[in-house]
C-alpha positions, 0 to 999 in steps of 0.5 A: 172889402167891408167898411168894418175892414176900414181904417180912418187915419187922422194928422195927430197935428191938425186932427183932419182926416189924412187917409183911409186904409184897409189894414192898420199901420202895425200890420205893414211892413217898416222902411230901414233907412226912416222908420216909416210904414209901407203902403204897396198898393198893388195889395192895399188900398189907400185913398189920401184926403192930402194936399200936395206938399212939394219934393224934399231931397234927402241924404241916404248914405253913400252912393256907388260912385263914392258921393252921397245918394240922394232921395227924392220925396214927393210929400203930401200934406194934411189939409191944413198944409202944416205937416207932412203925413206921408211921401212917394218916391216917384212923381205919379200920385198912382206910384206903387209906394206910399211912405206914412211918417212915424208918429204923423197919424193916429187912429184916435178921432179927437172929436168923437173920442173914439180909437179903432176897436176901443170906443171912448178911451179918453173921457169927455172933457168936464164941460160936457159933464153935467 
């Protein structure tokens, strides 16, 4: 795998970098229940630049028994602990799975105004003109 073949994800909050994968997002299959991209780490590598940000339990409709069935999400946050960029199911950091929220990173770096494949889509602000 060449660096070319890398992509760097950044938090569209924060604008830290959050991951490095070895494909894009539109590339990975999506979960039906939350939208959210899946990372199978037996075929793709990933290496999180997060924090550990706690276990949330959500509701996933019915269960067998007749009661509500309930997911727990290992989440993992930017580096500035504000927002969740992405879960796992399982508790270990190396889980098969890894969850990437909807609409929680972006390709675009805002400090160098660059997108994977299209350098420099957004000018520079006025005050760097001269």
């Amino acid at each position: 795998m060449s660096a070319s073949e890398l992509v760097v994800y950044y938090c569209k909050y924060g604008g830290e970098n959050a991951f490095i994968l070895d494909t894009t997002l539109d590339r990975l299959p999506r979960r039906r229940t939350d939208a959210a991209n899946i990372v199978d780490r037996e075929q793709h590598m990933i290496k999180y630049n997060l924090e550990e940000g706690g276990i949330k339990l959500v509701k996933r409709g019915p269960s067998g028994d007749g009661g509500a069935a309930v997911e727990r999400q290992y989440r993992m946050l930017s580096k500035s602990g504000a927002l969740p960029v992405c879960y796992r199911c399982e508790e270990s950091l190396s889980s098969r799975c890894v969850y990437i929220l909807p609409k929680a990173v972006t390709a675009y770096d805002a400090r160098t105004h660059s997108k994977v494949g299209r350098p420099n889509p957004v000018p520079k602000p006025l005050s760097f003109c001269e």
